[in-house]
C-alpha positions as CSV (number, residue, x, y, z in Angstrom):
1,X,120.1,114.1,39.6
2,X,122.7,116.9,39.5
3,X,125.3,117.2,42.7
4,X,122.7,121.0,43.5
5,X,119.7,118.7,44.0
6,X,121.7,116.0,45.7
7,X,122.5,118.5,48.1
8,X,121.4,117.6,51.8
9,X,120.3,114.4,50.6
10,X,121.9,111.0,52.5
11,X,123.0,108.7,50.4
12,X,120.9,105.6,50.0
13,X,121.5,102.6,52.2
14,X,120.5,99.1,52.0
15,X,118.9,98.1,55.1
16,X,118.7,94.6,56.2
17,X,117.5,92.1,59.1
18,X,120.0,91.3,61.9
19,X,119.9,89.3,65.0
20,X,119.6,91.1,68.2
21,X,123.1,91.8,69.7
22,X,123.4,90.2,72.9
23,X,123.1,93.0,75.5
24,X,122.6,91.6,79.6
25,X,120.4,94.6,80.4
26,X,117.9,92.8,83.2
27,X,118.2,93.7,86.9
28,X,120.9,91.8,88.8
29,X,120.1,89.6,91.5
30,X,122.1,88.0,94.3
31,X,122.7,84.1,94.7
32,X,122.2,83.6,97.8
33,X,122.5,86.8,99.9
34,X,119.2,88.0,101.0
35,X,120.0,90.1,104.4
36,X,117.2,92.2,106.5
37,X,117.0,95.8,105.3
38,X,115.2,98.5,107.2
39,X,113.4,101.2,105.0
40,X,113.6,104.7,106.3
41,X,111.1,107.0,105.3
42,X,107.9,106.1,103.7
43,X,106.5,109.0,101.6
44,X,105.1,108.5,98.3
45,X,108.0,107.1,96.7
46,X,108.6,104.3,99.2
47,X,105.9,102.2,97.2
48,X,108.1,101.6,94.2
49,X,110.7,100.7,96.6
50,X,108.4,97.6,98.6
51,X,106.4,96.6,96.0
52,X,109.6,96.0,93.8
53,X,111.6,94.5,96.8
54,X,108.5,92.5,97.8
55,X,108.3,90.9,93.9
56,X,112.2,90.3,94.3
57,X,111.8,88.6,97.6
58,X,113.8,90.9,99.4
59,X,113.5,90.5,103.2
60,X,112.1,93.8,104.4
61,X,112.4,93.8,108.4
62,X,111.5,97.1,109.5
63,X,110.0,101.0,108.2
64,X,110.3,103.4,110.1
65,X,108.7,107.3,110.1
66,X,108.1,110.6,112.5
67,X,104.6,109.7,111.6
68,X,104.4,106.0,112.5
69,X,101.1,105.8,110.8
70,X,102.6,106.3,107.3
71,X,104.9,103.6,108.3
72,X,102.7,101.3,109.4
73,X,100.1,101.7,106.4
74,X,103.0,101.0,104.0
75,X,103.5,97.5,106.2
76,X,100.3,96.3,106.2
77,X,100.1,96.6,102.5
78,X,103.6,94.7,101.7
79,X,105.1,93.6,104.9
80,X,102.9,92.9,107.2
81,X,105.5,90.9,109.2
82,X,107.5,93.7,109.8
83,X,108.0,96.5,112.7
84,X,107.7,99.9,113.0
85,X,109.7,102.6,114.3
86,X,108.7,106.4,114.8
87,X,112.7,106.7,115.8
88,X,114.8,105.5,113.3
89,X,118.0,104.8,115.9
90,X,115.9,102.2,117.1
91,X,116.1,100.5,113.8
92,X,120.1,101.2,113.8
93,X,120.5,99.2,116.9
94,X,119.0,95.7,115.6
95,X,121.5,92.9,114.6
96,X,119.2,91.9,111.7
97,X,119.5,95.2,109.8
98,X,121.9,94.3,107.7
99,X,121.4,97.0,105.0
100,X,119.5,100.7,105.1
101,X,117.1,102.4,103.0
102,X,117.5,106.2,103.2
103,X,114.6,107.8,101.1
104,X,114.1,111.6,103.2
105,X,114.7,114.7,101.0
106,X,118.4,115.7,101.0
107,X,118.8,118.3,103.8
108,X,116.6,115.6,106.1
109,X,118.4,112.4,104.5
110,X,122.0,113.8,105.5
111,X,122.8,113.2,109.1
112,X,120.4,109.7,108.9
113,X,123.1,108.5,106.4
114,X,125.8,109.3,108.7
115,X,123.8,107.7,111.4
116,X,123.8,104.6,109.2
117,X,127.4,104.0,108.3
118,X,128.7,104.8,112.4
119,X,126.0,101.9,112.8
120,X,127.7,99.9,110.5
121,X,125.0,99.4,108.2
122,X,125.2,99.1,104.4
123,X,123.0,101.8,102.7
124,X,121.1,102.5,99.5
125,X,120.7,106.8,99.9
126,X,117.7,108.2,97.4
127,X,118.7,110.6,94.9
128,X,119.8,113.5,94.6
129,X,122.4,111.9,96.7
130,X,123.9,115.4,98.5
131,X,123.4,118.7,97.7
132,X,127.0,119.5,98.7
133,X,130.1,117.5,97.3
134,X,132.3,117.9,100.3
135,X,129.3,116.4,102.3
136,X,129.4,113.7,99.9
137,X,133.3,113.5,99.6
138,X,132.5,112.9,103.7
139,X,129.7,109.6,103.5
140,X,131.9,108.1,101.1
141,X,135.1,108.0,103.0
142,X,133.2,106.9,105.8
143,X,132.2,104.7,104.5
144,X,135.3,102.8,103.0
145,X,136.8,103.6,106.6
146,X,134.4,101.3,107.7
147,X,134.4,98.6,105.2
148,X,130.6,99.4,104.4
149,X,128.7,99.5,100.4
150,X,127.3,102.8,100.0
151,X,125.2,103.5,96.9
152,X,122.6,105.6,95.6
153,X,119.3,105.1,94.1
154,X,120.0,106.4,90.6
155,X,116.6,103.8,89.3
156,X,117.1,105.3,86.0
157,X,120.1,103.3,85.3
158,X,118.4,99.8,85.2
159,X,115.4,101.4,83.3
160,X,115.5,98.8,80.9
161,X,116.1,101.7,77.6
162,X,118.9,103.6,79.7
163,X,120.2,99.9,80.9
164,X,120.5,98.5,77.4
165,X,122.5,101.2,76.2
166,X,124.8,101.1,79.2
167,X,125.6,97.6,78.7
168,X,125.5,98.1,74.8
169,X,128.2,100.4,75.4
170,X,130.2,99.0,77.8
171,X,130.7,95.7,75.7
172,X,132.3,98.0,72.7
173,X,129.1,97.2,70.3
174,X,128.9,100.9,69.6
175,X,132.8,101.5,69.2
176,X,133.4,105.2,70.0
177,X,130.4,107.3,71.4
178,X,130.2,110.3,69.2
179,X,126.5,112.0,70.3
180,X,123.9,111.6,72.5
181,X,120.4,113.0,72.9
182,X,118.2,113.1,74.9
183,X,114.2,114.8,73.7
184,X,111.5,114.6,76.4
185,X,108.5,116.8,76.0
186,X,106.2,115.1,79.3
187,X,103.4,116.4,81.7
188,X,105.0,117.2,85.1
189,X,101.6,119.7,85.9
190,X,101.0,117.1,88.9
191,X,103.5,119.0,90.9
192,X,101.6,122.5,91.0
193,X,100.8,123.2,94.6
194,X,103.3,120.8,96.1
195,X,105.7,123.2,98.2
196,X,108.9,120.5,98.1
197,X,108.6,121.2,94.0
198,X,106.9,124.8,93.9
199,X,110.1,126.2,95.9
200,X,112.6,124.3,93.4
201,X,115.3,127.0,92.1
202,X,115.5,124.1,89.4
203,X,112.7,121.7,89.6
204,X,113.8,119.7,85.8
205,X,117.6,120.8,85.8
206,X,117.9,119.3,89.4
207,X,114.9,117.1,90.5
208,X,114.8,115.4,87.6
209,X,117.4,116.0,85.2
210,X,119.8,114.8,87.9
211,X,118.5,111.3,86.4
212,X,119.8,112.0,82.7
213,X,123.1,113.8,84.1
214,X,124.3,110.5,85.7
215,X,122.9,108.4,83.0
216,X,124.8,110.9,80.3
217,X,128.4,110.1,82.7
218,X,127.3,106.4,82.8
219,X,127.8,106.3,78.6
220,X,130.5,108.6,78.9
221,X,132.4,106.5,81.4
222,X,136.5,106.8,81.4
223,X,135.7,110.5,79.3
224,X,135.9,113.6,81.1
225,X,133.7,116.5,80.0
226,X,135.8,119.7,79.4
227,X,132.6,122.0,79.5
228,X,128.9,122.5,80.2
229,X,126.3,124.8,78.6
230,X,122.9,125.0,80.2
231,X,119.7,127.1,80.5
232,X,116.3,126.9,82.2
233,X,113.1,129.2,80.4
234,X,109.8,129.4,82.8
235,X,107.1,130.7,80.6
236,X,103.8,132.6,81.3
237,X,101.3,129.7,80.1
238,X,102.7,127.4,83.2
239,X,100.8,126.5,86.1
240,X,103.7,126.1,88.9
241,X,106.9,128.5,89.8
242,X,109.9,126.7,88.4
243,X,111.4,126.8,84.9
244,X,109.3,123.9,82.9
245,X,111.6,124.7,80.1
246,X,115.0,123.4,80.7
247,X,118.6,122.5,78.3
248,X,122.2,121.4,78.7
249,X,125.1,120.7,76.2
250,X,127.9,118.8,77.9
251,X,131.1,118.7,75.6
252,X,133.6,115.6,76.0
253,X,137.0,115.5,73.6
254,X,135.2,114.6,70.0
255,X,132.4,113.8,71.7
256,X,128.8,116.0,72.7
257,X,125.8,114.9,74.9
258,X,122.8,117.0,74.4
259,X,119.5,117.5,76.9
260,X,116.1,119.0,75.9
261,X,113.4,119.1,78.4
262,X,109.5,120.5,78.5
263,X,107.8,119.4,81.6
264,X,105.0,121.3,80.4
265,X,103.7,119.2,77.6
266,X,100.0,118.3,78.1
267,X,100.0,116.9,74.5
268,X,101.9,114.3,72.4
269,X,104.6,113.8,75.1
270,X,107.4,112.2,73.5
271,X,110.6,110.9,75.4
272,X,113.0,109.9,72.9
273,X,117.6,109.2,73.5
274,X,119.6,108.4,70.5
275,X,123.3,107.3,71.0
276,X,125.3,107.6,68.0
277,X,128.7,105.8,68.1
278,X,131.8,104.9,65.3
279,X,130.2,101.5,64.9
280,X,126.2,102.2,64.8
281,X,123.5,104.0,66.1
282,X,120.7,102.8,68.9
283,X,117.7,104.4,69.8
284,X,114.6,104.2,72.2
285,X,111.3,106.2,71.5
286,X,108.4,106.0,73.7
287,X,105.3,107.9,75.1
288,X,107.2,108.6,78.4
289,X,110.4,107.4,80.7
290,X,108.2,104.5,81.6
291,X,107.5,103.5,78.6
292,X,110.1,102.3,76.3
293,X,109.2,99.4,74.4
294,X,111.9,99.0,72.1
295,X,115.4,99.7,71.0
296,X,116.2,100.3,67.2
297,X,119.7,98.6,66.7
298,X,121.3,100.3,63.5
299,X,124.8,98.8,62.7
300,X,127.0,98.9,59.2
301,X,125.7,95.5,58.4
302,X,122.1,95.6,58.8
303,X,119.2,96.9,61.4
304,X,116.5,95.3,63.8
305,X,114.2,96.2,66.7
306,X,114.7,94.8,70.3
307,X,111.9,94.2,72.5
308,X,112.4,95.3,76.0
309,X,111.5,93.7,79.2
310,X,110.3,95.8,82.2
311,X,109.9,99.1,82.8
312,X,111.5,101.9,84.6
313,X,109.2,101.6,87.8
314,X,109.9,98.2,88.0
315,X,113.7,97.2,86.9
316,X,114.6,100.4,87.8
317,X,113.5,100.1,91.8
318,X,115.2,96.6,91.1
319,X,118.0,97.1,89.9
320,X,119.3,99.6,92.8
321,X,118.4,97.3,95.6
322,X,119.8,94.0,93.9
323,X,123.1,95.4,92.4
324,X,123.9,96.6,96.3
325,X,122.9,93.3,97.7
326,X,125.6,91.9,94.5
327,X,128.2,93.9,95.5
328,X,127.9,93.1,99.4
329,X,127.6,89.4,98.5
330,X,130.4,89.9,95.7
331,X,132.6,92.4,98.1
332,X,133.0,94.5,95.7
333,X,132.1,98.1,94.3
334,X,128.4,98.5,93.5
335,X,128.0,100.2,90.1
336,X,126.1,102.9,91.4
337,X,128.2,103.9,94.4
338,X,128.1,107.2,95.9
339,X,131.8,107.5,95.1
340,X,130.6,107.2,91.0
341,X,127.9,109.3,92.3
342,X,129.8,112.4,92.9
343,X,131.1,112.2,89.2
344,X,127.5,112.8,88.0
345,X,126.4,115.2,90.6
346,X,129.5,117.4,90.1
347,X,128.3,117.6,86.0
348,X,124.9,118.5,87.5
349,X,126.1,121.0,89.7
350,X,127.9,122.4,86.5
351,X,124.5,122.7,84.8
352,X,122.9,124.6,87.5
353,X,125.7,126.8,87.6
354,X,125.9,127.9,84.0
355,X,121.7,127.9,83.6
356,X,122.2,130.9,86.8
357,X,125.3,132.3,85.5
358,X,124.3,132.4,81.7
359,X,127.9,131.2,80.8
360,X,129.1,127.8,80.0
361,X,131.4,126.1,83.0
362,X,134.5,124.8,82.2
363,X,136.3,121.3,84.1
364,X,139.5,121.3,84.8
């Protein structure tokens, strides 16, 4: 074959059988801690959280809601032992509350999280964690003034694809991270009607890319990004207000993380991340976030495909609750503090800036 017609062409590898690397990727769990924690507000999410802290054995003591019968229908089903509060300062002022719960929207979720820590409470806040960084600056220090673990429920990072790669990373398997993508093409239609999404400014760049912009810092940890790129496309064919067609390109010194997102796919939905480092490449290719089977493992000496266990709505919800209970029990910093928080929020922030702006948004 000529060098024209090997033009474009890889060359040819030999690809052979390896053992699985050993990558800890499974939901921590404490030893022996196992406080009382209080769950504050019990929409539709709140499920995930009980069931998941119910198959843990986490001691759940107390719910509370402004409409007690939401709390109380959630209690019957998992905890039937436990009380429930329309106010949640009543739950603030029990001894056995140990650790907090915080799952409101943002605007609501604010002053409840102050509430918490001047009650000296450990909390877990739901995501998006703030929608202002000084607000968040605030919780944190806070919260180190009074000796107390705050964290946030980023799930996604103990989603048993994301969580592999974190820990894959962390170890050095992958040497230098070069690239990272992340392709998901996935129905989000569910939402049309719903006035908490309908009014989103950025429904995927926010609500749900916030997920993929902490995951992309997680991999990137000890690299700064020098500069964002992002845009958000709403197209006539959709059924609900906010852009369903959404990007970002996040540059790092010799490094790039990529996003693609269409919420709008009511056909072969795809989700699919590919980490490409200076010692191999992994990848995880599924249906949807929730389900990732597998991880292909490609390094210089051969290739192999590693079963996962567990599943986003179930490690993930695990992983939150246990690696806080960890850190309290370990008195240490939980790995998804609000402090580490911030770093990811202020890349989203970035993103929604440049996707209104048009123009990419430099870091300092």
């Amino acid at each position: 074959m000529s060098e024209e017609e090997e033009y474009g062409l890889s060359p040819e590898k030999k690809t052979q059988a390896i053992e699985p690397p050993p990558v800890d990727y499974l939901p921590p769990r404490p030893r022996e801690y196992n406080p009382g924690i209080a769950l504050i507000g019990t929409g539709g999410i709140s499920e995930f959280h009980l069931k998941n802290y119910q198959a843990c054995g986490y001691r759940v003591v107390a719910l509370s809601n402004r409409t007690p019968a939401k709390a109380e229908a959630m209690r019957d089903k998992f905890y039937p032992d436990a009380t429930v509060h329309g106010d949640y300062r009543e739950i603030l002022e029990r001894d056995d509350v140990e650790v907090v719960d915080v799952t409101p929207h943002p605007a609501d979720r604010l002053p409840i999280l102050f509430d918490c820590l001047q009650a000296g409470k450990h909390v877990l806040s739901q995501k998006p964690f703030v929608l202002d960084l000084a607000e968040g600056k605030k919780l944190v220090d806070l919260a180190d003034e009074k000796g107390l673990k705050l964290a946030v429920n980023q799930n996604g990072r103990w989603a048993p694809h994301f969580s592999y790669l974190r820990n894959a990373i962390s170890s050095g398997l992958m040497g230098e991270v070069t690239s990272i993508d992340f392709s998901l093409q996935w129905d989000q239609t569910w939402v049309k009607g719903i006035p908490s999404f309908e009014e989103m400014d950025h429904l995927i760049l926010f609500d749900f890319a916030v997920h993929w912009f902490d995951i992309a810092s997680c991999l990137m940890t000890g690299r700064n990004p020098e500069k964002v790129y992002a845009s958000a496309v709403r197209h006539s064919g959709q059924v609900y207000q906010p852009p369903a067609l959404a990007s970002a390109v996040i540059d790092y010194p010799e490094a790039q993380v990529r996003m693609s997102f269409n919420a709008h796919c009511k056909l072969g939905e795809e989700d699919v991340t590919t980490v490409v480092g200076t010692k191999g490449t992994l990848r995880s290719r599924g249906p949807g976030l929730n389900d990732q089977p597998a991880i292909e493992v490609h390094f210089e000496e051969g290739s192999v495909i590693v079963p996962l266990k567990g599943s986003w709505f179930e490690s993930g919800f695990q992983g939150t609750m246990g690696e806080l209970l960890c850190a309290i029990e370990e008195s240490r910093e939980p790995n998804h503090s609000a402090r580490d928080n911030l770093r990811s929020l202020e890349l989203c922030f970035a993103a929604l800036k440049s996707a209104d702006s048009g123009q990419p948004v430099n870091f300092k």
